[in-house]
N, C-alpha and C positions, 0 to 999 in steps of 0.2 A: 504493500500500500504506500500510497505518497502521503509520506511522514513531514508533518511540520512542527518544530519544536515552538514554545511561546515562551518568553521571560519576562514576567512585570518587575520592572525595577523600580520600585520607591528613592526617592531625592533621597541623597546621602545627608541632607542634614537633617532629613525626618524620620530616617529609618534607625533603628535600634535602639532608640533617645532615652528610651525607660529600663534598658538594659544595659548599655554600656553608660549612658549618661554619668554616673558615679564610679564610672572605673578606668576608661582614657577620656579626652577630650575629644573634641569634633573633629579635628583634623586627623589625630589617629583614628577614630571612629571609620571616618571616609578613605580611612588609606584600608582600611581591613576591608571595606565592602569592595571596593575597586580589587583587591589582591583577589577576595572570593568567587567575585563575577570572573577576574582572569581566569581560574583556574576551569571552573564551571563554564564555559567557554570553549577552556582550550582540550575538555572532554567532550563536549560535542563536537570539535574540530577534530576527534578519533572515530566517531559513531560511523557507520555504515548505513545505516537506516534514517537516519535524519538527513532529509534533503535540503530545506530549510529551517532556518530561522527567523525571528519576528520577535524583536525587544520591544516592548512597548514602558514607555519612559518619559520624564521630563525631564531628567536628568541629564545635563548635557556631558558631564564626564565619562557615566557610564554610554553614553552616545560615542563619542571619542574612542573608548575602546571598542565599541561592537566594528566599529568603522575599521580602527588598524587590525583588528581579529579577522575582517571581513578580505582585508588583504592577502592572506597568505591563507586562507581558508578554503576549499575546495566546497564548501557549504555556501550555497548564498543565505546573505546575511541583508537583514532589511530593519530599521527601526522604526517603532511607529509612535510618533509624537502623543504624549497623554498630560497635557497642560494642566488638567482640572488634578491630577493626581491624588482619587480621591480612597484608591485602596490597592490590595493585591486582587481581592476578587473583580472589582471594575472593571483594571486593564486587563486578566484575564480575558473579560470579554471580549474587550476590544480586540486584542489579541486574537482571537476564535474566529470572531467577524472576517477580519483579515485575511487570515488563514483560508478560510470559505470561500473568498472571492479569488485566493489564489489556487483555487483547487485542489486544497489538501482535502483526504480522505479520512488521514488523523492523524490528532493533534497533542503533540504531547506535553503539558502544561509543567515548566520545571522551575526549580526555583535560585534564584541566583544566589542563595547563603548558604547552598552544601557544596563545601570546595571539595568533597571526599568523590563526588561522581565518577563514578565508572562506567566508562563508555559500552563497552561489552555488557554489561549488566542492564544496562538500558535497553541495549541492541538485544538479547535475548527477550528482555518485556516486550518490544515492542513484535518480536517476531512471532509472540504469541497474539498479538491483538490480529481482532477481524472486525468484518461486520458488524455493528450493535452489540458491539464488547465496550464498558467500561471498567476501568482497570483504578483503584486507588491506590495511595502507596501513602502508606502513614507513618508519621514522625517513631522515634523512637520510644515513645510513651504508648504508640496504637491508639491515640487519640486525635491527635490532629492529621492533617492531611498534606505532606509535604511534594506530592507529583499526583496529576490525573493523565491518564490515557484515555481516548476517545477515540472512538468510530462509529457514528460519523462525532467531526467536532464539536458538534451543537446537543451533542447529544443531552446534556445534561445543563444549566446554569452553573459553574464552578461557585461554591458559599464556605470559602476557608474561612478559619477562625477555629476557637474551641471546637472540641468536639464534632469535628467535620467529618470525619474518617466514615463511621456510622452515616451520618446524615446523607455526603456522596450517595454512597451505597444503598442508602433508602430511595435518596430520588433514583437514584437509578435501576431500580428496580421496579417501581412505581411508573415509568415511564415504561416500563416494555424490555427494557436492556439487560443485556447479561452482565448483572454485577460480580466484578471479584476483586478480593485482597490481594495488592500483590506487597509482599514485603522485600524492599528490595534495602540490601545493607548499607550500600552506600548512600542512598538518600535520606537514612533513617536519622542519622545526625544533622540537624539544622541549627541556627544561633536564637534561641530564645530564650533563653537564659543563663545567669551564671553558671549553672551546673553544664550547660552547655559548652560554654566555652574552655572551663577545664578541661572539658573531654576532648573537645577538637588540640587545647597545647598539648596535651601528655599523647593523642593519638601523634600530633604531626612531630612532636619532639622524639618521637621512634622512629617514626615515618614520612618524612619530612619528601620523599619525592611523591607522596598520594596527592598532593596539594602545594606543590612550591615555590606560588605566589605568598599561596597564604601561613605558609611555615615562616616566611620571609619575614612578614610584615610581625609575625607572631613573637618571632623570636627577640625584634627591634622593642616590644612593648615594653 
C-alpha cells in the first residue's frame, strides 16, 4: 500500500513546558526537541514502506530540518503549515487531509519525541496493515497512544490525550474496522515525563547510537 507517514510538530516553545519547564530552560528544551525530531527523521529516512512524508507544523525550525532531511532523503518530504497550532490531534488531521489528496492508502501517524524509532519495526507494522485495519500503538504505560496506523487514513478521527489507546480502538471498532494493538518497543518510550526522560538518558547513555542526535544533546544537559 502507499504508505504516508504524518508528524505534528508542536512550537518548541510550547511543547514540553510542564515537563521540562523546571528542569532545563527553553533553549535546551528546543535543542532536545530538534535532536529528537532528527533522529525520528533520520529512521524514517531507513523505512522501506514509507513513501512519504507530511510534517505539519508552525514551527519554523523544525521546518528547516524536514527541508535539509528532505535533501539527502530518498522519501519525499513535504511540510504542511498549521498556524493556529492548536494541538497534536488537530494537525493530525490536517495531516490525514493531506495525505488523502495525495493519494495515500495509509497513513501512519508518528510522533516526533520517540528518538528510539526503529525503522524495521515500523516497516514490519506497516507490512501487516491492509484494508480497514486500524493499528494503535500505545505508550509504555498501554494507556496513551503514541502511533496510529490507518487504512484507509480517514478511517478513524485521531483523539490522543489520556487514555487514548482504548478509546482508538473503541472508535474503531464502532466504525466497522478491524481494530488491533500493536505494541511496538521502540515507540513505547515517549517524553512525558520525568520518569520519562530518565529512561531515555540511562537507555541512550548505553546506547547512545539508537538515537545520536539525541544522546548528543542528552549528554550536553
Amino acid at each position: 500500500m502507499n504508505v504516508t507517514a504524518i508528524l505534528p510538530v508542536k512550537r518548541f516553545a510550547r511543547a514540553k513546558t510542564r515537563l521540562l519547564g523546571d528542569l532545563i530552560g527553553p533553549q535546551e528544551r528546543a535543542a532536545l526537541l530538534r535532536a529528537m525530531l532528527t533522529d525520528v527523521m533520520a529512521a524514517i529516512e531507513g523505512s522501506t514502506a514509507i513513501e512519504r512524508v507530511v510534517i505539519v507544523t508552525a514551527e519554523g525550525r523544525a521546518e528547516k530540518l524536514a527541508m535539509k532531511a528532505a535533501k539527502r532523503m530518498g522519501t519525499a518530504v513535504e511540510v504542511l503549515q498549521d498556524p493556529r497550532d492548536q494541538g497534536h490531534s488537530e494537525a493530525a488531521t490536517l495531516g490525514i487531509v493531506r495525505a488523502k489528496a495525495l493519494g495515500a492508502e495509509c497513513v501512519a501517524l508518528l510522533p516526533g519525541d520517540c528518538p528510539l524509532l526503529d525503522p524495521s519495526e515500523v516497516d514490519a507494522a506497516l507490512a501487516r496493515m491492509k484494508p480497514g485495519r486500524v493499528a494503535v500503538v500505545p505508550d509504555r504505560h498501554g494507556t496513551g497512544t503514541n502511533a496510529l496506523f490507518m487504512a484507509p487514513p480517514d478511517a478513524i478521527g485521531p483523539a490522543f490525550g489520556p487514555d487514548s489507546c482504548e478509546r482508538h480502538l473503541d472508535r474503531a471498532g464502532r466504525a466497522g474496522w478491524s481494530a488491533v494493538r500493536e505494541d511496538l518497543s521502540s515507540l513505547a518510550l515517549d517524553l512525558d515525563t520525568p520518569a520519562d526522560l530518565d529512561l531515555l538518558r540511562e537507555r541512550l547513555a548505553r546506547e547512545p547510537e539508537a538515537a545520536p542526535a539525541t544522546a548528543g544533546v542528552l549528554a550536553e544537559l
